[in-house]
N, C-alpha and C positions, 0 to 999 in steps of 0.2 A: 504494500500500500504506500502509495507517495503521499507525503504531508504538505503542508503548506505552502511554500514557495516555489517546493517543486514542480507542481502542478500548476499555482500561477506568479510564474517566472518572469512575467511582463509586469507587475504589476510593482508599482513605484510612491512613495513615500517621502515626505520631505518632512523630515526633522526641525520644526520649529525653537524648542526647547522642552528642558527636564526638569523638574523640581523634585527635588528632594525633600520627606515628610519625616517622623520615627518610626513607622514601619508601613512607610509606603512613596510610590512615585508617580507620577503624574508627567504625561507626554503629551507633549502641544506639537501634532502635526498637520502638515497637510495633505491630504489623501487623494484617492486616485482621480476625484471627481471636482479636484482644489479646493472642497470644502474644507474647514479647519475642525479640527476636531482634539480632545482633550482625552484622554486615556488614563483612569485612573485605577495601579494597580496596588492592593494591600497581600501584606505576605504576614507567616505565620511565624514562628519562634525555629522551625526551620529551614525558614527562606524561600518557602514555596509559595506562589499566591494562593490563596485561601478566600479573595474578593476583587472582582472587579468591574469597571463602571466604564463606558463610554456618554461623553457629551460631545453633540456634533451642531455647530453653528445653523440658524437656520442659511437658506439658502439666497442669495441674495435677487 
């Protein structure tokens, strides 16, 4: 089974910024459809995510 990028290898991302929380981060990029969008991931006591959230601007 191919996972994620391997299967869509076109598909492109612009790294806005990161922020950094205490046990969590949060990615401000721009996606495939230049929409901007916020990615917020929480992790556990072993560093796994355990939560997370997408918020995507509306559209203009």
């Amino acid at each position: 089974m191919k996972r994620g990028f391997d299967v869509f290898d076109h598909i492109k991302f612009t790294v806005l910024d990161v922020l950094r929380g205490v046990d969590s981060v949060a990615i401000h990029y721009k996606g495939i459809t230049g929409t901007h969008a916020e990615e917020v991931l929480f992790f556990d006591k072993d560093g796994m995510v355990r939560e997370s959230y997408v918020h995507y601007a509306s559209p203009e």
